[in-house]
N, C-alpha and C positions, 0 to 999 in steps of 0.2 A: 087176424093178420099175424103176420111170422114175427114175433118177439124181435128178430135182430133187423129186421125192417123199420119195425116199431121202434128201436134206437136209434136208428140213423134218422129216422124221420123228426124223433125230437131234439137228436144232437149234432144235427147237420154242419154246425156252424164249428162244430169243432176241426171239422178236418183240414180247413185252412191251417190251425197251427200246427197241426201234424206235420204238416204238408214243409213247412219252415225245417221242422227239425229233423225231417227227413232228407232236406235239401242239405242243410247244415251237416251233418252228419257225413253226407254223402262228397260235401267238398272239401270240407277234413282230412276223410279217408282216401280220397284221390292225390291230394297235396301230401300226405305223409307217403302215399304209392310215388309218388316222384321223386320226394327228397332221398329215400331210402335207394331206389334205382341209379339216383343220382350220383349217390355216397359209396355204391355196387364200383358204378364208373369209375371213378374217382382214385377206389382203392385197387381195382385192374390197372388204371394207367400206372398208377406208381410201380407198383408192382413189376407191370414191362420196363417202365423205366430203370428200374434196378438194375433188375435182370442186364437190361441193355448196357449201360455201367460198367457192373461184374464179367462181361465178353468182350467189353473193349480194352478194359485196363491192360492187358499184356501188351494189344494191338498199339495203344499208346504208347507205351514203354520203351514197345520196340523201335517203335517213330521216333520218339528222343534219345534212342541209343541210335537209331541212324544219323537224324540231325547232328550229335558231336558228333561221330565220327568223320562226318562229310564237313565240318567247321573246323576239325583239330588237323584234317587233311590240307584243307585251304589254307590252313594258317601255317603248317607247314612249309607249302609251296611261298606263300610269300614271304618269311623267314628264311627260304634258301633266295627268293628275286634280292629282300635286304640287302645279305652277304655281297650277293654278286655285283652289286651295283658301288657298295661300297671297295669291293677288291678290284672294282676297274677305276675308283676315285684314287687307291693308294697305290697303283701302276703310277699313277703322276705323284701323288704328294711323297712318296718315299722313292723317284728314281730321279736324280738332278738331269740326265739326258734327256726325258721327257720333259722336266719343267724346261728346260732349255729350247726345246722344241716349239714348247706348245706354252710358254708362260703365263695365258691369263687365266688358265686352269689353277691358278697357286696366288691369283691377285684378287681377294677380296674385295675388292675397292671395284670390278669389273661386276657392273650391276646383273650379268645371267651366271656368275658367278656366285655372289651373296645371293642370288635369290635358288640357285642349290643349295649353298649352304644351309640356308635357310631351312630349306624341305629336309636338308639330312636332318636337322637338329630337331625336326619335329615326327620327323618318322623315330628316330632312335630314342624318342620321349615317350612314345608310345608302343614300342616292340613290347612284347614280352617277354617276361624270361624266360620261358619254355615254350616249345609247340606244343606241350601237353596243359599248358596254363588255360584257366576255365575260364572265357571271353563271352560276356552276353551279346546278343544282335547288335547293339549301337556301339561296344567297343571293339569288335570285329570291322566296324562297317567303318569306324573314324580308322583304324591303323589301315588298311586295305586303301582307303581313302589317299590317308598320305604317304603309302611308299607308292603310289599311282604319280604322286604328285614329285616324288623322290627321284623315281626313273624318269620321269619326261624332264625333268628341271637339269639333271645330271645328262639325257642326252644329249637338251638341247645347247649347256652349255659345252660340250666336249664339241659339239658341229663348229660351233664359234668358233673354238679355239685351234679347232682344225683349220679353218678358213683364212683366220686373221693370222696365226702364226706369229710370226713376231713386227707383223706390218705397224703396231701401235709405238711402234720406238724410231727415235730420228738413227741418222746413218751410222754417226758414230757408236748409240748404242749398239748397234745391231753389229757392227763388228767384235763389240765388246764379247758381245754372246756367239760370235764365231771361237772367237779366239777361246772362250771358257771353251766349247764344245771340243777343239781339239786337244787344251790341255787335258778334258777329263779323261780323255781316251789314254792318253799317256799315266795320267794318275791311277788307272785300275788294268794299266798294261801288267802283267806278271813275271811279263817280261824283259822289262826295266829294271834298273837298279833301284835300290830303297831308296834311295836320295831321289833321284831321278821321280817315281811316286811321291816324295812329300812336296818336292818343291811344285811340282805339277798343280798337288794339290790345292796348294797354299794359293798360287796364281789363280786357280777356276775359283776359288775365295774372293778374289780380290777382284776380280773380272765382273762378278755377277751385285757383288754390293752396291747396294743402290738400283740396282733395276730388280730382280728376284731373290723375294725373300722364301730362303729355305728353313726347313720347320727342325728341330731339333731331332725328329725321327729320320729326316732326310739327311741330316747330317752326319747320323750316326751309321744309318745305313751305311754313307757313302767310305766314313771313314774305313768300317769293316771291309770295304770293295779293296781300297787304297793299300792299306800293308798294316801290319799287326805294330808295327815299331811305332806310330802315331798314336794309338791307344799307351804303350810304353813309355814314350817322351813324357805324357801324362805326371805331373807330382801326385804323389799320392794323397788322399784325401787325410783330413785331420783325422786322430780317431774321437 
């Protein structure tokens, strides 16, 4: 019989543990063929990731240099609505002809009144000091917010006071405020004599006391309309 025959025939019983170590061996070798393929993957995806990274960065940059500029734009624009809204409030608080017109533009005490005032004082708490000032999304979004709330609160009282006029005053007032309306015309006539100008003046004073209170701007306003000698009749200040 053939020698290698003759081994297997008396050591038959070994090949089962061969058979083991062959298996063993062989799912080792398959598991380590994965994890390596796996760790291949692994470091290509990073890799593209990078890469993809490194090609976006400028594309981002340039996104955030658009975003300000299209936020410092807007903020612009709504720092010039501010202005305008506040230079149509001091058309009234700085012209005594207007408040005479239109008084509950100048009477805090008229509730769509204080409740402008109200929104000026919270828009101008939150303006900035520059259109160039760096504004995150939620302080952009709060000032926008309330010069929104600025302009409608400022239109809807100027309607008011358009409408109502001076219909909130009994009879006699209301002649009171005639009678100011013509003295002023006389007060910032030029064509008057000086005298004729201060006493005018004094009267449109003394007419409006007690029904419109004008603001210290508005008075100075008014006096510079009236004649320089009122400024002069002035004592001088202590030094």
């Amino acid at each position: 019989m053939d020698p290698f025959f003759a081994f297997l025939g008396d050591f038959w019983w070994l090949a089962f543990p061969l058979m083991g170590v062959a298996s063993g061996v062989g799912g080792w070798w398959s598991k380590y063929t994965k994890d390596r393929h796996k760790r291949r993957l692994e470091l290509i995806r990073a890799r593209a990731e990078a890469q993809a990274l490194t090609a976006a960065a400028p594309v981002h940059a340039a996104v955030e240099e658009s975003d300000a500029r299209s936020r410092a734009d807007r903020l612009t624009r709504l720092m010039a609505a501010h202005d305008d809204v506040t230079r149509r409030w001091l058309d009234y608080e700085l012209d005594v002809a207007k408040l005479i017109a239109f008084p509950t533009m100048s009477d805090g005490r008229e509730p769509l009144t204080a409740a402008f005032l109200r929104a000026k004082k919270a828009a101008d708490a939150l303006r900035p000091a520059t259109a160039d000032a760096k504004l995150d999304a939620d302080a952009f979004a709060e000032y926008r917010d309330a010069m929104h709330d600025y302009e409608v609160a400022f239109d809807v009282a100027e309607q008011d006071a358009r409408r109502r006029r001076d219909s909130g005053f009994s009879e006699a007032e209301r002649k009171r405020l005639d009678r100011a309306q013509q003295l002023l015309q006389v007060a910032v006539d030029q064509s008057a004599t000086a005298a004729e100008r201060q006493v005018a003046y004094r009267r449109v004073r003394e007419e409006l006391d007690g029904l419109i209170a004008l603001s210290d701007a508005a008075i100075e306003v008014l006096e510079n309309r009236v004649a320089p000698e009122i400024e002069q009749r002035r004592p001088p200040e202590p030094a």
